[in-house]
Each structure stands twice: as C-alpha cells, then as structure tokens.
TIVO-2410 file (N, C-alpha, C; in nm, 3 decimals):
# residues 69
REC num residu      c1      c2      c3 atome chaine
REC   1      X  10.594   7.383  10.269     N      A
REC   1      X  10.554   7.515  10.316    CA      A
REC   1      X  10.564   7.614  10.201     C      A
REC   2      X  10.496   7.698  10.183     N      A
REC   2      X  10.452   7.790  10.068    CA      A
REC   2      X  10.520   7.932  10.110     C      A
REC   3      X  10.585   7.979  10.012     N      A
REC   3      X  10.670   8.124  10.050    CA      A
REC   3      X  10.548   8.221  10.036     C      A
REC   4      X  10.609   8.300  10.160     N      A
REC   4      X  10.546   8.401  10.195    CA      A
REC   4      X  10.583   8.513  10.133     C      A
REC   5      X  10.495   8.603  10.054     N      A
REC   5      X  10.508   8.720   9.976    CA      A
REC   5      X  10.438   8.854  10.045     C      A
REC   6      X  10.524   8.940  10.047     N      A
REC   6      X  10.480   9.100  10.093    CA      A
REC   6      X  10.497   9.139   9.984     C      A
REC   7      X  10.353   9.232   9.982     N      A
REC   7      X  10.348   9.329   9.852    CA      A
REC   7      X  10.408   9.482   9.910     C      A
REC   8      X  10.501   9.568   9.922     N      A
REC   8      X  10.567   9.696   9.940    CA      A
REC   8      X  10.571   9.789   9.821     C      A
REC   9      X  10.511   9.891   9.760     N      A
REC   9      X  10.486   9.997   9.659    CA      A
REC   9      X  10.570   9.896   9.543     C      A
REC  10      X  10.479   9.840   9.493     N      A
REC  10      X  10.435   9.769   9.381    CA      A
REC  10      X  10.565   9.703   9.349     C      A
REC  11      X  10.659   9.620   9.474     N      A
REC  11      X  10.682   9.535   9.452    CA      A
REC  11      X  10.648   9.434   9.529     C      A
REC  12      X  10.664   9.279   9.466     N      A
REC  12      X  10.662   9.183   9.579    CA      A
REC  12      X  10.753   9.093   9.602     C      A
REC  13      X  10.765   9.092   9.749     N      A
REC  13      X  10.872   9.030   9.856    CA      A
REC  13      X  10.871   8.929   9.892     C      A
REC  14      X  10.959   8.826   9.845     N      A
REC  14      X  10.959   8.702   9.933    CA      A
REC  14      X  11.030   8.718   9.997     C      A
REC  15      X  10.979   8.683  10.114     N      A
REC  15      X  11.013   8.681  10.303    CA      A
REC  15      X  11.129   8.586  10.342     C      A
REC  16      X  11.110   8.510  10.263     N      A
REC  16      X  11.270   8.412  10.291    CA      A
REC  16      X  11.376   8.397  10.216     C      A
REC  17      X  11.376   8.551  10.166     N      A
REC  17      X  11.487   8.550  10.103    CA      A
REC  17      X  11.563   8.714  10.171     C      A
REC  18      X  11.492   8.773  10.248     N      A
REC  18      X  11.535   8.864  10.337    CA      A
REC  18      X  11.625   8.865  10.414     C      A
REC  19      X  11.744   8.916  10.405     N      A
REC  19      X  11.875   8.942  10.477    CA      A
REC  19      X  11.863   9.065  10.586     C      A
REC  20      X  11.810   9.156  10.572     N      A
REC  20      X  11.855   9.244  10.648    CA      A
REC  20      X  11.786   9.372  10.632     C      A
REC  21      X  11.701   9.434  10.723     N      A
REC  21      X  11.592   9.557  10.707    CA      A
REC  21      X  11.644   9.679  10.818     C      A
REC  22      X  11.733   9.772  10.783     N      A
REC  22      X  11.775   9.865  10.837    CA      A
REC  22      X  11.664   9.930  10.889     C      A
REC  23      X  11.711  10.073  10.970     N      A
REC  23      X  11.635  10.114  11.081    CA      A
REC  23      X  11.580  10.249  10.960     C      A
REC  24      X  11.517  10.348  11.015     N      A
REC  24      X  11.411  10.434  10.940    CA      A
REC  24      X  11.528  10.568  10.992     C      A
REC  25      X  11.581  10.618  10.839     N      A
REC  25      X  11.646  10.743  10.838    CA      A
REC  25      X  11.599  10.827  10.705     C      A
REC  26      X  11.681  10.959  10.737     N      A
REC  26      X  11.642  11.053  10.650    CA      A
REC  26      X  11.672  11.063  10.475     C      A
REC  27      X  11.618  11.038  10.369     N      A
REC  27      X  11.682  11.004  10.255    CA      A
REC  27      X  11.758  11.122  10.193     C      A
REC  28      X  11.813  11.128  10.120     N      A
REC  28      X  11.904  11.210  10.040    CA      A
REC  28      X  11.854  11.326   9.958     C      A
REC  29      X  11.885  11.449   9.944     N      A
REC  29      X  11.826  11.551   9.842    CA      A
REC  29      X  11.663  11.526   9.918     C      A
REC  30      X  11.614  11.539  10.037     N      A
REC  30      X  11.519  11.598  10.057    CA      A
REC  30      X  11.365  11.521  10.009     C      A
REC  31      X  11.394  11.359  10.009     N      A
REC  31      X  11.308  11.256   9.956    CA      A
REC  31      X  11.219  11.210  10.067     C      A
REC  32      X  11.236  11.272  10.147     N      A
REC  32      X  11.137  11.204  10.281    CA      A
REC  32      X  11.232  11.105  10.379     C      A
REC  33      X  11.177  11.017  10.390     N      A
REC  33      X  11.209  10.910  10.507    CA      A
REC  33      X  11.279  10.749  10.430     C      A
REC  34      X  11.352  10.688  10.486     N      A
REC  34      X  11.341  10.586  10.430    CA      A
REC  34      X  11.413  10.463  10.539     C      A
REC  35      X  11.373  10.324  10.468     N      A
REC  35      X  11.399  10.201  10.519    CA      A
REC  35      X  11.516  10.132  10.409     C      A
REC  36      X  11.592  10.046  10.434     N      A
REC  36      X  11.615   9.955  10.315    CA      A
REC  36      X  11.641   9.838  10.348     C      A
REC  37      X  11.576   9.741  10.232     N      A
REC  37      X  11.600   9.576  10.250    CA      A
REC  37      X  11.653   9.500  10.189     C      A
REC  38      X  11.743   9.449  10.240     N      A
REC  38      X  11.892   9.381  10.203    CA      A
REC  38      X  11.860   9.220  10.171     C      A
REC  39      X  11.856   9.138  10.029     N      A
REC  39      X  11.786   9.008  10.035    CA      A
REC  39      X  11.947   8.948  10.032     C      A
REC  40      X  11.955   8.809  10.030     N      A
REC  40      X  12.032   8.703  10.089    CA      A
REC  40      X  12.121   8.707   9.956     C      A
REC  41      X  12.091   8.789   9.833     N      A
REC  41      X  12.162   8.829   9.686    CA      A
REC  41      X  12.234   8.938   9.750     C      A
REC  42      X  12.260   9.006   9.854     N      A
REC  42      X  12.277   9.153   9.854    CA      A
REC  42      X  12.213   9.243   9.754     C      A
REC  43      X  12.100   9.204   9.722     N      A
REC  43      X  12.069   9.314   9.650    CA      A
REC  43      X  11.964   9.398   9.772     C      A
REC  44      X  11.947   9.516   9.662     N      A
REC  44      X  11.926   9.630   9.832    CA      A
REC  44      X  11.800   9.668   9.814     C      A
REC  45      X  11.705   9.693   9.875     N      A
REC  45      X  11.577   9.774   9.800    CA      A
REC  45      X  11.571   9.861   9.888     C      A
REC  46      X  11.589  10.062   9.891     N      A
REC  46      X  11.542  10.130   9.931    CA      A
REC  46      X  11.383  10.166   9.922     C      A
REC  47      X  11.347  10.224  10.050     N      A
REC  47      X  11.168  10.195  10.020    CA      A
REC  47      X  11.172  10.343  10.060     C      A
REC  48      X  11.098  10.408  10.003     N      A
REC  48      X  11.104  10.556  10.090    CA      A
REC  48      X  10.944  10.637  10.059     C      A
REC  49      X  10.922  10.690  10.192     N      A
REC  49      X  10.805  10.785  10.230    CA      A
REC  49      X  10.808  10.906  10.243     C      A
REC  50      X  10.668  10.961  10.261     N      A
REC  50      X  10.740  11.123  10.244    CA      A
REC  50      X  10.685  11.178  10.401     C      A
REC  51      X  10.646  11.053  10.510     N      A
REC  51      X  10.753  11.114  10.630    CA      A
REC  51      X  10.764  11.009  10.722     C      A
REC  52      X  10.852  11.061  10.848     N      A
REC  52      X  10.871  10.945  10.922    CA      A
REC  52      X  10.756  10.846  10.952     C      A
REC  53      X  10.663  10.905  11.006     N      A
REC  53      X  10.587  10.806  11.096    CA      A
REC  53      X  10.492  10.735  10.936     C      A
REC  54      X  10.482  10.729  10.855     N      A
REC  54      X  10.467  10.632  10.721    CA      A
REC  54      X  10.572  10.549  10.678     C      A
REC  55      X  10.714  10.560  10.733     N      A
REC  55      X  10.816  10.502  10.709    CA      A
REC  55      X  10.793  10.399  10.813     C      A
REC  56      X  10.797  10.469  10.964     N      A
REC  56      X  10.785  10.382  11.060    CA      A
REC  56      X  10.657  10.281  11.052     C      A
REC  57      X  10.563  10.307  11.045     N      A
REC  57      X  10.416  10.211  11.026    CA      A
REC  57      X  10.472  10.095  10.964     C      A
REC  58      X  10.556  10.183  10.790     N      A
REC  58      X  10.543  10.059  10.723    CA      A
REC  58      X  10.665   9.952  10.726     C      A
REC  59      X  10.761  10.012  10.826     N      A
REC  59      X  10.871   9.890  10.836    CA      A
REC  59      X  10.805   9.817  10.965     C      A
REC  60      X  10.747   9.877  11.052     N      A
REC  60      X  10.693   9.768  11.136    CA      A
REC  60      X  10.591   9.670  11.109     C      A
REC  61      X  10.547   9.696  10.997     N      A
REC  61      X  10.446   9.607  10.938    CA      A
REC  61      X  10.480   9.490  10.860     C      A
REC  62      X  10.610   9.559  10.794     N      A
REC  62      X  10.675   9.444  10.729    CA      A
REC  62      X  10.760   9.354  10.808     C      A
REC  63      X  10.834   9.426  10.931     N      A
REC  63      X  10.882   9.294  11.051    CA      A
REC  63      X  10.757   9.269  11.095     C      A
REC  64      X  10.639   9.301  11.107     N      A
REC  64      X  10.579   9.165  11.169    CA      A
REC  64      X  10.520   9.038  11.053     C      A
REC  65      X  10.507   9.093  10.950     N      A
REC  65      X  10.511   8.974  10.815    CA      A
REC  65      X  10.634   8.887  10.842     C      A
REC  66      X  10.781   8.962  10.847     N      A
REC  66      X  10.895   8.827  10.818    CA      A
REC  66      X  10.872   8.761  10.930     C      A
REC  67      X  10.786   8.819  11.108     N      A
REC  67      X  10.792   8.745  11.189    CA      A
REC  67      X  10.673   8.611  11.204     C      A
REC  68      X  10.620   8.646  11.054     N      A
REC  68      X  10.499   8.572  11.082    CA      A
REC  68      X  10.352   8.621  11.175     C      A
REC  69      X  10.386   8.678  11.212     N      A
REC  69      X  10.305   8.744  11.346    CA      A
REC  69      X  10.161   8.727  11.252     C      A
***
C-alpha cells in the first residue's frame, strides 16, 4: 500500500505518520485562526488562517484525507 500524502501551505503530509490534529482556536498576537498537527515524532505543525471558517474548511478537509474518505 502506497503512503498517502496531503499537500497543507506548501508542506507535504504523510497521513500515517499523524498523531494527533487539535480542534480550531484563536492564534497568538492576533495571527488569525489556527489548527495543529502532532506526527507520531511529536513533532508539531501549527497551520494557521486568517479566519475561522478557512481554518475550519481546512481541518475538515484534512480529517477526511487521514479518513480516507
């Protein structure tokens, strides 16, 4: 089976190495919106928009990629 890659603002994601995709909150100093994704390294990737409902679109887009959907 061939790993599955998401492309997210010019990086790309392999899907099976994804730990953990927090919920959509407000970022720090006034940066917009944000998500973050936690891979099976703990390493973290904050993803951030400049507002909610572009935050929201794009984390639901990316759970339905890890779901395969």
């Amino acid at each position: 089976m061939g790993r599955q890659v998401y492309e997210l603002q010019g990086f790309a994601i392999i899907l099976d190495h994804v730990a953990l995709v927090s919920r959509v909150f407000a970022a720090n100093n006034d940066e917009g919106y944000q998500f973050n994704i936690t891979f099976s390294s703990d390493l973290r990737l904050p993803v951030k928009f400049p507002t909610r409902t572009d935050a929201d679109l794009e984390r639901q887009l990316f759970l339905k990629a890890l779901r395969g959907d």
